[in-house]
C-alpha positions as CSV (number, residue, x, y, z in Angstrom):
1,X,0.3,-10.6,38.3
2,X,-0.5,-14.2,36.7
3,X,-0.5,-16.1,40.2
4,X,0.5,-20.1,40.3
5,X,-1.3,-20.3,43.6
6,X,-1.7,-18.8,47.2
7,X,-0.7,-21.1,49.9
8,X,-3.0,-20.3,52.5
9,X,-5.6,-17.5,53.5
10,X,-3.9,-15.6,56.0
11,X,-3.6,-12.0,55.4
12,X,-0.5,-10.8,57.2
13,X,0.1,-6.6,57.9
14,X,2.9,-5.7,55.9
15,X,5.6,-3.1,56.9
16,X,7.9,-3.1,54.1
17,X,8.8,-5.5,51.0
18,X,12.3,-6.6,50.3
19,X,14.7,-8.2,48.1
20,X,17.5,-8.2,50.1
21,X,17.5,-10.8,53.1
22,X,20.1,-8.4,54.7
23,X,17.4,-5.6,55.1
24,X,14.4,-7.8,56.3
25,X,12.6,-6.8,59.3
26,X,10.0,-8.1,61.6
27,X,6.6,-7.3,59.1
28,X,8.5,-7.4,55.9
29,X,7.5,-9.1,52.6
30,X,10.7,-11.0,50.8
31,X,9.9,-11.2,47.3
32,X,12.6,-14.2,45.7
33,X,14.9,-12.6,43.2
34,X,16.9,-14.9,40.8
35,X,20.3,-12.6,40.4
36,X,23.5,-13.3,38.4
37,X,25.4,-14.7,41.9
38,X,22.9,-15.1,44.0
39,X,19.2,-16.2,44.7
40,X,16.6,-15.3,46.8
41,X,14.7,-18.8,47.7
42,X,17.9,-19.9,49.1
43,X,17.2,-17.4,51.7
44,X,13.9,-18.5,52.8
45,X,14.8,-19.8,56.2
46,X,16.6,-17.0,57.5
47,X,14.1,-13.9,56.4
48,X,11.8,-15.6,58.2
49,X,13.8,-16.5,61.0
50,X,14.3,-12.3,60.6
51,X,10.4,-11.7,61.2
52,X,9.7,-11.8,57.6
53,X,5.7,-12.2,57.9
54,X,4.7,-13.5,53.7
55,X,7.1,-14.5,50.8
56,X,7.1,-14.0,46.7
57,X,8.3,-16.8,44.8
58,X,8.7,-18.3,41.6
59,X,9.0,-21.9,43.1
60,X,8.4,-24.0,45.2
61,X,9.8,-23.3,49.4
62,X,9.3,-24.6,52.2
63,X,7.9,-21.6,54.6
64,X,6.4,-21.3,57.9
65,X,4.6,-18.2,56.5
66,X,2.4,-17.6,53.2
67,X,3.7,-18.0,50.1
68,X,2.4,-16.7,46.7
69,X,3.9,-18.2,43.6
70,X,4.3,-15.7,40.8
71,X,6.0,-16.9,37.4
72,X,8.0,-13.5,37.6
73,X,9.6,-12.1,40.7
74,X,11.1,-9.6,39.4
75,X,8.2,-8.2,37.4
76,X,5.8,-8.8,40.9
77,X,8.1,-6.5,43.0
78,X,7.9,-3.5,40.4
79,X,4.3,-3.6,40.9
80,X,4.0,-4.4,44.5
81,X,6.4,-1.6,45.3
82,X,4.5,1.0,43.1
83,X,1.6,-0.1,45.3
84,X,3.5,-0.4,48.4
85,X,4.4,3.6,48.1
86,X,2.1,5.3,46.9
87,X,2.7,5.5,43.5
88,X,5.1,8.4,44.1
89,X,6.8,8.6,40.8
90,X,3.3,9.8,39.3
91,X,3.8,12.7,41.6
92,X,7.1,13.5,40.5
93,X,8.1,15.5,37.0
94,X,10.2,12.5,36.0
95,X,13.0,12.6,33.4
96,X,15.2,9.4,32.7
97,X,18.8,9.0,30.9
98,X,19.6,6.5,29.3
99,X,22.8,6.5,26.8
100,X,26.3,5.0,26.9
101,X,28.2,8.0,27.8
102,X,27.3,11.1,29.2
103,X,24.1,10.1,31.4
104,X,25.8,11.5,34.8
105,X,26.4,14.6,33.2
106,X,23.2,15.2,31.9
107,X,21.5,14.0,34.8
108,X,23.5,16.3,37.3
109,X,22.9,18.8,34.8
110,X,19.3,19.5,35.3
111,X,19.3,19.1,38.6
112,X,22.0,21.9,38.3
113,X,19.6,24.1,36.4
114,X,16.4,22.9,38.1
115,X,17.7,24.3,41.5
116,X,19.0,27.0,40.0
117,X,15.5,28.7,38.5
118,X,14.5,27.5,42.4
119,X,12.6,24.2,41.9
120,X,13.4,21.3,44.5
121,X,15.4,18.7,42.3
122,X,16.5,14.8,43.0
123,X,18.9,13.1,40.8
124,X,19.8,9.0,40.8
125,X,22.8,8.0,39.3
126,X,26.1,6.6,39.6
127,X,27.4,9.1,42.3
128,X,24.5,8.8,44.3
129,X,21.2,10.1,45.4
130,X,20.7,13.5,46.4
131,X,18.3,15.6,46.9
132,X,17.6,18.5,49.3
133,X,19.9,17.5,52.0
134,X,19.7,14.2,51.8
135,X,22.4,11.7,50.5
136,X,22.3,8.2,49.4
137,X,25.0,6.0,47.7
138,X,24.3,3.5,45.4
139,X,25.2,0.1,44.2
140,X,24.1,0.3,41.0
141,X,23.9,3.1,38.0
142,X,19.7,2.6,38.2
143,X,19.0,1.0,41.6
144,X,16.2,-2.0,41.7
145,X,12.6,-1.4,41.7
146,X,11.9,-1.7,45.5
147,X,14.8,0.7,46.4
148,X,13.9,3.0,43.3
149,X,9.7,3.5,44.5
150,X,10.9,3.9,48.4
151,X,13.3,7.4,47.8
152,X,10.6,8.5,45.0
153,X,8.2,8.6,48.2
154,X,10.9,9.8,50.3
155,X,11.4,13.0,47.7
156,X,7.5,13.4,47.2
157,X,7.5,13.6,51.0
158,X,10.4,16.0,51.1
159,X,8.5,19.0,48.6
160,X,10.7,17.4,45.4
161,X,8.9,18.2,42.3
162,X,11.4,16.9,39.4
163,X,13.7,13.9,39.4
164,X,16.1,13.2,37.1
165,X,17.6,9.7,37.0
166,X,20.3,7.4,34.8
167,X,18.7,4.4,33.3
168,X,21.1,2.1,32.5
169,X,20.6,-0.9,30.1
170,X,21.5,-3.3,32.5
171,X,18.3,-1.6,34.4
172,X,16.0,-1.3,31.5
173,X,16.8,-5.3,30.2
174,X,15.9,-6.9,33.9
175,X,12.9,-4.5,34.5
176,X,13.8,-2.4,37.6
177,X,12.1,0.7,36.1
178,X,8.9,-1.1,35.0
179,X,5.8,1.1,36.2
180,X,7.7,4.3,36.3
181,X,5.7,7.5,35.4
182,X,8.7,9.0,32.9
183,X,7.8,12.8,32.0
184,X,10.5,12.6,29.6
185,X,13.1,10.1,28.1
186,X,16.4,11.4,27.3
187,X,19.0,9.5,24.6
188,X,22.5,10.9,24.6
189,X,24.7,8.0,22.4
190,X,25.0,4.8,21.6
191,X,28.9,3.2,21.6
192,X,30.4,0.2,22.3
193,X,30.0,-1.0,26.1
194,X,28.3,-3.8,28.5
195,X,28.6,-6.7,25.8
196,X,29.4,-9.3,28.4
197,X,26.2,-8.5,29.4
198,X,23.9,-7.7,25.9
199,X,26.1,-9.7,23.6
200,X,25.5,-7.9,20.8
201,X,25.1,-4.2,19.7
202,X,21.4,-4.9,18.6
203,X,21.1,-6.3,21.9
204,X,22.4,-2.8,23.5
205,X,20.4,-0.2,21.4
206,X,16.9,-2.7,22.2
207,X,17.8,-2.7,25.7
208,X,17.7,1.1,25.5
209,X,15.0,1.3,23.3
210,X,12.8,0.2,26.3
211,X,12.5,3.5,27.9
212,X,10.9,5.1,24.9
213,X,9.0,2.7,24.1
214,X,7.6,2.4,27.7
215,X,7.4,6.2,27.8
216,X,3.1,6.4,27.6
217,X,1.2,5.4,24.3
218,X,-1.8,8.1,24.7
219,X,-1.7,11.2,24.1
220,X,-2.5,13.3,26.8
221,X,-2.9,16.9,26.5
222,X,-2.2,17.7,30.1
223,X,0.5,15.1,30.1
224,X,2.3,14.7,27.5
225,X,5.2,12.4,27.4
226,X,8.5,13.3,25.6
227,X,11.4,12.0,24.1
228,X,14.5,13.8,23.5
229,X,16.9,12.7,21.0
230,X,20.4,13.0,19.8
231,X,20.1,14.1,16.0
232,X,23.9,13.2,15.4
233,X,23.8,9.5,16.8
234,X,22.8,6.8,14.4
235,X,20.9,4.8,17.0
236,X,18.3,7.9,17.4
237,X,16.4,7.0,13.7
238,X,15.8,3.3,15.4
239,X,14.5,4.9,19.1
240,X,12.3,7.7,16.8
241,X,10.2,4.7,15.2
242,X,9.7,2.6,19.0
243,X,8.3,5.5,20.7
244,X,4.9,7.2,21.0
245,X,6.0,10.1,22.7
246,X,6.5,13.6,21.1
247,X,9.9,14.2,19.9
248,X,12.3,16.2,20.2
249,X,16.1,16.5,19.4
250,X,19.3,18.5,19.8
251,X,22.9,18.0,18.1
252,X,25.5,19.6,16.7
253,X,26.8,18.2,13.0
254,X,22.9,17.7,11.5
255,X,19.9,20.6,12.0
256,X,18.1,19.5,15.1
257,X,15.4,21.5,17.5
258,X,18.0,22.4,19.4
259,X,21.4,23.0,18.2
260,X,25.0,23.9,18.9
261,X,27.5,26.1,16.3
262,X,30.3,28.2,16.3
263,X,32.2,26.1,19.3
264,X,34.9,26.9,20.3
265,X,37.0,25.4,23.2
266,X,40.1,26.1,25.4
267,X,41.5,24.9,28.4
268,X,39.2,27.6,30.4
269,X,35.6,26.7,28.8
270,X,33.8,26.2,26.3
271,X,31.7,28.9,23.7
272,X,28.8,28.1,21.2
273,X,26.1,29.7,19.6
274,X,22.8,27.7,21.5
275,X,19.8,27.7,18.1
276,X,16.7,27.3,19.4
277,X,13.4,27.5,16.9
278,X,12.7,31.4,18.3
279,X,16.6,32.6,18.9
280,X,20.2,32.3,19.2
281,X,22.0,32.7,22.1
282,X,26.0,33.0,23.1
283,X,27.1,30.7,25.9
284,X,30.4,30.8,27.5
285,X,30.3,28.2,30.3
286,X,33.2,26.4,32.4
287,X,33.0,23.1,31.1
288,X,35.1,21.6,28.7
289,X,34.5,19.8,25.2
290,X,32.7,19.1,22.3
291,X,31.1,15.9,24.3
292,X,30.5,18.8,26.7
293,X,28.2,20.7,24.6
294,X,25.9,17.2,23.4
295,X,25.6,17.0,27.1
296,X,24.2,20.6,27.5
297,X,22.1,20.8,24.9
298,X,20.4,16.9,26.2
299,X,20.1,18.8,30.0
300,X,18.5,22.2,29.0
301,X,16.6,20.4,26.4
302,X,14.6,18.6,28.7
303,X,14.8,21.5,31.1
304,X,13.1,23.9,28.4
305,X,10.6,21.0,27.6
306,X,9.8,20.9,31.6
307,X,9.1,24.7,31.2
308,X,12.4,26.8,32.1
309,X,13.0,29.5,29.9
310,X,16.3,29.4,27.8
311,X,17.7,33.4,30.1
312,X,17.6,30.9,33.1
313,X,18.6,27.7,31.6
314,X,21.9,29.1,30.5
315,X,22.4,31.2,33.2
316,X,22.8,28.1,35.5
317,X,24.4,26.3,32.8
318,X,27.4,28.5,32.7
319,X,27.9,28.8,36.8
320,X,28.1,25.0,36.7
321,X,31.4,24.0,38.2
322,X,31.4,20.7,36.7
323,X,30.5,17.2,37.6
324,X,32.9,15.0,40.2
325,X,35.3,12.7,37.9
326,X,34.0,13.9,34.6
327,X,37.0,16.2,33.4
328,X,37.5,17.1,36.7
329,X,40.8,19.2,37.3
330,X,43.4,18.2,40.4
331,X,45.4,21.3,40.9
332,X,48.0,21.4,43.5
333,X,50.3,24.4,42.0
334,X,51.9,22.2,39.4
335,X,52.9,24.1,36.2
336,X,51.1,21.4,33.7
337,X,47.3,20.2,34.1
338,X,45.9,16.6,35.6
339,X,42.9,15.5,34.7
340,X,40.5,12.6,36.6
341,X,37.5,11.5,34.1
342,X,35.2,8.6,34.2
343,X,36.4,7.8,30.4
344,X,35.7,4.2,30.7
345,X,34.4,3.1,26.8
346,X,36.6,3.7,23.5
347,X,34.0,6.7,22.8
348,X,34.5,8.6,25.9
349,X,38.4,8.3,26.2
350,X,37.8,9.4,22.6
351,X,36.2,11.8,23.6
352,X,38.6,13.2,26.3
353,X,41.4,13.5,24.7
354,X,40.0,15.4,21.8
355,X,38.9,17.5,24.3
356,X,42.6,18.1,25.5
357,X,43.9,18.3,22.2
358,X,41.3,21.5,21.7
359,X,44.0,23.5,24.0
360,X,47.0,21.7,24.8
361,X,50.1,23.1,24.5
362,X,53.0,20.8,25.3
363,X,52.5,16.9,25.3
364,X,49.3,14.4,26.8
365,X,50.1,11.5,28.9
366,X,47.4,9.0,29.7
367,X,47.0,6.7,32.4
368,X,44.4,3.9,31.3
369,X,43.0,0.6,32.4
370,X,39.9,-1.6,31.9
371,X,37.5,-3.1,34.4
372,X,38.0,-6.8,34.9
373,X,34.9,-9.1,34.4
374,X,33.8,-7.0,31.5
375,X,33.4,-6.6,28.3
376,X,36.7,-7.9,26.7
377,X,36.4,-6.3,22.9
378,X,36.8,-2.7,24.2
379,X,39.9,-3.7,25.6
380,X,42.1,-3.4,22.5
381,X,40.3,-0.2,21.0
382,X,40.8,1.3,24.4
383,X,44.4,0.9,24.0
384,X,44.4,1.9,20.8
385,X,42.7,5.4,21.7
386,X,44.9,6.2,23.8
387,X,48.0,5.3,21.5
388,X,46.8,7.1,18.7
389,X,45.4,10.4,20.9
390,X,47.7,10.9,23.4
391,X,51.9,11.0,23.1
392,X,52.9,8.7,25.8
393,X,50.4,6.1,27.7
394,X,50.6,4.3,31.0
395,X,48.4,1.3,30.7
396,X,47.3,-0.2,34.3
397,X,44.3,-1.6,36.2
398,X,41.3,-0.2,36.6
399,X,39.1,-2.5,38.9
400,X,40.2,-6.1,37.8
401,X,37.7,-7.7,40.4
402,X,38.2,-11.6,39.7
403,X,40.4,-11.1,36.8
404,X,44.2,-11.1,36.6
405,X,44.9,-7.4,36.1
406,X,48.2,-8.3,34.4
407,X,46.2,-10.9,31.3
408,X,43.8,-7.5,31.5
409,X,46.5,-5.7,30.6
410,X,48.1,-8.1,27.8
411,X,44.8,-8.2,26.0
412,X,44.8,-4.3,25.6
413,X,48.5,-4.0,24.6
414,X,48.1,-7.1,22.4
415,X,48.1,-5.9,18.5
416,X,49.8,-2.0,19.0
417,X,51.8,-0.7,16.8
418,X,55.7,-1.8,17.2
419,X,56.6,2.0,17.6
420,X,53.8,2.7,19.9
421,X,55.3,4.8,22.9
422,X,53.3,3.3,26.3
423,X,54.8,0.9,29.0
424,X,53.0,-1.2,31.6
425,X,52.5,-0.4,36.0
426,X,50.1,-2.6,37.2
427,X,50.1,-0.5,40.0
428,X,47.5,2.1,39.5
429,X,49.2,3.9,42.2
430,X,52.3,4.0,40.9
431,X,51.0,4.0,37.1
432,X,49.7,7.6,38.7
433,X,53.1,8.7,40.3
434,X,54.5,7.8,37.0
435,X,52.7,9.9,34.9
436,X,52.8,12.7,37.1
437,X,56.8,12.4,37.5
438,X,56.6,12.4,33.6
439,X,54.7,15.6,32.5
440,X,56.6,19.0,32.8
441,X,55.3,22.6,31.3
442,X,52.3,22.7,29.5
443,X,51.8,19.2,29.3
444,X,48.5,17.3,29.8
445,X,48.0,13.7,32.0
446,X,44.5,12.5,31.5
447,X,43.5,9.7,34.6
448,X,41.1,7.8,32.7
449,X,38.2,5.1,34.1
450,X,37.6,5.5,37.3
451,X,36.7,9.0,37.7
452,X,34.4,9.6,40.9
453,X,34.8,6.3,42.3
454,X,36.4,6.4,45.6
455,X,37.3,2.7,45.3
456,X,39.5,-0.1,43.7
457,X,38.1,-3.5,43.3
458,X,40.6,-6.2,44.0
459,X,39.6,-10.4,44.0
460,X,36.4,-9.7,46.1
461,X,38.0,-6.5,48.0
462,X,36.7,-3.1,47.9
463,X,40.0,-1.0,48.6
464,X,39.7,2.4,49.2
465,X,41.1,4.3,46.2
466,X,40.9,7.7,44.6
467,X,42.4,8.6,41.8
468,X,41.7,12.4,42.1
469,X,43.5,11.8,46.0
470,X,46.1,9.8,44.8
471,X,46.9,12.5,41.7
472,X,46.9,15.3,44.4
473,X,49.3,13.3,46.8
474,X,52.3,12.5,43.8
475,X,52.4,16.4,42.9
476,X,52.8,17.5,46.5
477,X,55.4,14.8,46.7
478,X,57.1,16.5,43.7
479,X,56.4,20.0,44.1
């Protein structure tokens, strides 16, 4: 743990460790976390005014309690909390997700076909924590070490045997999954997203990399660790040479363990031909799209590597519904279709509307924003998706946060084509109404970016905003 010093000898009981001075209790450990806004030491005073009984930090604080200094908070509280619990991800079948696009999907996915085949299932990810009957929303795609070892041992506890989680980049750079037992590690794509944060592309796909390459280095016959690839993606040949673990891969366009031919795709559902290494079998399932296939195949991939056979596997895969704002229909008796998806990168509005274009019949209208305090490059190439894919486009604000959602909107439009066909509603609201007002028979409107999220951020406000709510409410205005 490379300790600087204890202060003193006391040994205090310890009833639960934090990071966040909001949550401490009388008994708690407060370990000091350096954040992008905020930092931990600052906070000394008032955890232990809180009943905070021992703190972690990095440097120096004054403290009425005992301090030990640690050159790497964040590093310390993975390892403390692993302690802490029990170790509970070790008792868990545990299969991370990490990717650009498609990692909510996937993850919801096998829980999907996990409960199905009648296996207790978890899954953590951006819409949540669920598992059994318990719910738990989140803050962040991957939450922090502490939070992430505390529901592992509230699952264990609860009779879960397999977890499957997103691991975002952002997660994988700062640490929060350090010490993790992963089963298997799952890659989906690799596309242009989070370079405020990474920088660089190189950045991005090493930031990824992580999980594999953290994903065990023996080989344990009674254990063995797996990695799952996406044979069409460029980025898997990179993740293939940084891991230890087994591998595996599915795809569509290149020959791959698992692999999807023959689609074929309408506005009901999708149809492929599923090759596995022993057989071929038809699916016809509800969801919709090519990207909706990749994400299949990644799900009952690991599913079939955790020991489901393929009968069950697709069974559940085509009574699966679909996932909450990915391609999720609104239908309120309107004679043309509205769809709400998460689209939120160049590659996954891509994605969308190729998907519409597989069965429209009349025109596609697309309402489209981008997230303020951001990555700024995708703004353009978002616009110009949705210019070049779709027939008329709305552009309007997605969550600007501390940005001004109209210079948001300027740098998307800036550089289209003089006879591109769009117009500007900074009013997401009315940017909805709009579109909806817009679209007769057989016509298409794709809400892109926000998806599940039942919220807007404005300045520092979190208003509450759904665009699947706010879709439904304009067409039983008009109709």
């Amino acid at each position: 743990m490379n300790y600087y010093r204890k202060d003193r000898e006391e040994n205090p009981v310890i009833t639960s460790i934090e990071m966040d001075s909001r949550k401490v209790t009388p008994g708690s450990l407060f370990v000091c976390i350096k954040g992008q806004s905020f930092d931990g030491h600052r906070f000394v005073e008032d955890v232990i005014e809180k009943g905070a009984v021992a703190i972690v930090a990095e440097v120096p604080v004054d403290s009425s309690v005992p301090v030990i200094y640690v050159s790497d908070t964040r590093r310390t509280l993975a390892l403390l909390s692993d302690a802490f619990f029990g170790q509970p991800s070790h008792q868990l079948h545990l299969i991370g997700v990490t990717g650009t696009n498609g990692k909510t999907t996937v993850t919801q996915l096998i829980q999907h076909i996990q409960q199905e085949t009648g296996k207790s299932s978890g899954v953590i990810g951006t819409i949540g924590i669920h598992f059994n009957n318990t719910e738990i929303p989140v803050s962040n795609t991957t939450p922090e070490s502490v939070d992430l070892q505390r529901v592992f041992r509230q699952m264990v506890d609860a009779g879960v045997e397999t977890c499957a989680m997103e691991v975002s980049s952002h997660a994988l750079d700062q640490g929060r999954v350090r010490g993790l037992d992963f089963n298997i590690g799952v890659f989906t794509n690799l596309t242009q997203d989070h370079l405020d944060y990474h920088h660089t592309m190189e950045n991005y796909l090493h930031a990824k990399s992580l999980l594999f390459s953290q994903l065990g280095n023996t080989y344990q016959l009674d254990s063995m660790k797996l990695a799952i690839f996406n044979e069409d993606d460029e980025a898997s040949k990179f993740l293939k040479r940084v891991t230890s673990a087994e591998v595996l891969t599915y795809g569509i366009d290149q020959a791959a363990d698992f692999q999807a031919r023959h689609i074929s795709i309408t506005g009901q559902g999708t149809s492929f031909e599923w090759v596995t290494p022993d057989a071929v079998y038809p699916v016809h399932m509800k969801l919709i799209g090519k990207f909706s296939v990749y994400n299949v195949l990644a799900a009952g991939l690991a599913c079939y590597a955790s020991g489901l056979s393929m009968h069950d596997i697709i069974k559940a895969v085509e009574g699966m519904k679909g996932v909450p704002g990915r391609f999720e229909p609104v239908v309120g008796g309107q004679p043309f279709a509205v769809i709400v998806d998460y689209s939120h990168t160049p590659d996954s509005l891509e994605n969308a509307l190729k998907a519409i274009h597989a069965f429209v019949k009349g025109k596609i209208i697309t309402v489209v924003g981008c997230g303020g305090d951001r990555d700024r490059k995708k703004r353009p190439i978002m616009a110009n998706k949705s210019i070049e894919l779709s027939n008329y486009s709305i552009f309007t604000s997605d969550n600007p946060r501390t940005e001004d959602p109209v210079k948001i909107i300027e740098e998307m439009v800036e550089g289209l084509p003089e006879e591109a066909d769009y117009e500007v509603i900074v009013d997401r609201r009315m940017a909805i109404n709009q579109a909806i007002s817009l679209a007769t028979d057989e016509d298409v409107v794709l809400i892109a970016g926000k998806g599940h999220e039942t919220y807007q951020i404005i300045g520092t406000d979190i208003l509450a905003f759904d665009d699947r709510q706010v879709a439904m409410e304009a067409i039983k205005e008009r109709f």
